[in-house]
C-alpha angles and dihedrals in degrees: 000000000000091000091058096060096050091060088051093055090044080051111051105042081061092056089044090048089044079060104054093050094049085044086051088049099053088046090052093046085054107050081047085058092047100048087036084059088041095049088050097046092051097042086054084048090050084048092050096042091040082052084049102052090044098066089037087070100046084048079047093049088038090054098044092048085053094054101046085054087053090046090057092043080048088051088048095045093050088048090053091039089055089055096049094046090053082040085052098050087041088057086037096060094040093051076051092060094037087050086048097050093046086056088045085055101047096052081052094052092044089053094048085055091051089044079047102056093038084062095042081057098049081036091054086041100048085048085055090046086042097053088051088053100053092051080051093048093048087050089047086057092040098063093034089065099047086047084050100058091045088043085057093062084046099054102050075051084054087048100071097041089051089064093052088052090061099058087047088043094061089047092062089043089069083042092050091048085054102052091041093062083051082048100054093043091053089043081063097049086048108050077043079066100038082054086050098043085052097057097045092049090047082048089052099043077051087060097030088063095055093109089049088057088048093062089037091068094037088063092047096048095039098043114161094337098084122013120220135186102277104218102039091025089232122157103234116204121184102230088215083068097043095028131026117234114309090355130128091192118114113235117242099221084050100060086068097059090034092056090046088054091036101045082052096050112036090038088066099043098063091030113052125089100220095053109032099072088064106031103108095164149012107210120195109202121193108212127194131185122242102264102112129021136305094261107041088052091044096050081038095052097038091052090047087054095052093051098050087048090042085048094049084038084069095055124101093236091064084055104048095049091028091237085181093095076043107058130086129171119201115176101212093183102196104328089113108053123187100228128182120184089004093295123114110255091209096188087055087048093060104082161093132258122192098194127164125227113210128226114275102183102075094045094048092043079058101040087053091048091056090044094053099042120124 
């Protein structure tokens, strides 16, 4: 009995293990199954998705191939849009010049109004003027046709005066014949005169230029050894070489060189042949310049001029040809300024000036003889 019922309970943990397994394997049959469904579903996904992507990257490639088309249109367009922009300031400065020329234009035609109005005014004034005229005018007529009606009686009136002018007329004709021979005859006499006249103005320019031939001669005889004025043939001296400052003493180291100029020139003034008829004075002139007032450079200039005439009286040449008669000494201050430019050159203007004045008594007496002549 006891036997039995172990064999049941053998028995039956085998069936219930039997159980189990099949129940396992069911399980596991069934989770197969399930991966089995699941691996299929998502293989059929992959294959969509793959699908999917797959046209995704034709649309991609599409895409790319679309927008490097439109990179290359976009290069293009900013080319373009770079030629227009310089198109565009090109068009720009010129629309300035245009504008500025347009400005340019209107103040000229506002100008030209206002030309334009000024002209309609003087047009409007010179009507009115015009209108005042013509009543003038009118008048004018007027009053010459009323003189001409009374001028016609005079002049039937004229008429007959005028007859009796012309008898009167062809006895001065005889008259007139007679006094055009006398006035032939006086027509000789006077260009007789003019011929004479002629002659006696070309003898006195002939003594009127005595003083030019004079100088003349005093340029030819000096030459380079002494230099004058060219135009009066005076001998010019600075006083800074011949007194100090404000001094009328003759420097010592100056009488040498003094003597040399004044032995030359006066020399051949009172030697030459050409010169000595006419010489009548040497003149020595003491010049200042303006710095100071009228009296001190007068007194100044006047002392300077006798010592350099009492200096040259002391020579041996004023006695050989007794220049004392001679000799004159005149102080200008500064009467006769040296001026360049207009300005006064006050260190030219400090000087001496030993110049000649020529005889003018005997040029007058001839001068007055031609004059008078008959």
């Amino acid at each position: 009995m006891f036997r039995r019922k172990s064999t049941d309970e053998g028995s039956n943990f085998w069936i219930s293990y039997a159980d189990l397994m099949a129940g396992l394997l069911f399980v596991f049959i069934l989770l197969i199954g399930a991966i089995v469904s699941k691996s299929m579903i998502l293989k059929n996904d992959l294959h969509t998705k793959e699908d999917r992507l797959t046209q995704l990257s034709s649309a991609l490639q599409s895409r790319e191939k679309t927008l490097e088309a439109l990179s290359a249109n976009l290069q293009k367009n900013k080319a373009l849009l770079s030629q227009r922009e310089k198109d565009l300031f090109s068009k720009n400065r010129s629309l300035e010049a245009q504008m500025h020329t347009i400005q340019l234009k209107e103040a000229e035609i506002k100008k030209l109004t206002r030309m334009l109005l000024e002209a309609n005014t003087q047009k409007d004034r010179l009507a009115g003027k015009l209108v005042i005229v013509q009543h003038m005018l009118n008048d004018t007529n007027a009053t010459l046709n009323r003189k001409l009606r009374d001028y016609k009686g005079k002049i039937v009136v004229l008429s007959s005066a005028l007859s009796d002018a012309n008898q009167t007329i062809r006895a001065n004709e005889a008259q007139l014949l007679k006094l055009a021979s006398a006035l032939d005859e006086k027509q000789t006499k006077y260009d007789a005169l003019i011929e004479k006249l002629q002659h006696q103005r070309a003898k006195v320019k002939s003594l009127t230029g005595i003083r030019l031939k004079v100088i003349a001669a005093l340029k030819d005889a000096l030459g380079n050894k002494v230099r004058i004025d060219k135009k009066s043939g005076a001998l010019k001296l600075a006083s800074n070489v011949l007194f100090d400052k404000g001094s009328a003493v003759l420097k010592e180291d100056a009488k040498g060189e003094l003597k040399r100029a004044f032995e030359e020139y006066i020399g051949t003034l009172v030697t030459n042949p050409s010169i000595k008829p006419y010489l009548d004075k040497i003149i020595i002139e003491g010049h200042t310049d303006s710095d100071g007032g009228y009296l001190y450079n007068l007194d100044l200039s006047q002392r300077r001029a006798f010592a350099v005439m009492h200096y040259l009286l002391t020579l041996d040449i004023a006695k050989k040809y007794n220049l004392k008669p001679l000799l004159v000494a005149s102080g200008r201050a500064y009467l006769d300024p040296v001026k360049v430019n207009g300005v006064e050159d006050k260190e030219a203007s400090r000087r001496i000036e030993i110049k000649f004045r020529l005889k003018n008594r005997d040029a007058m007496h001839e001068i007055e003889k031609v004059l008078d002549a008959q």
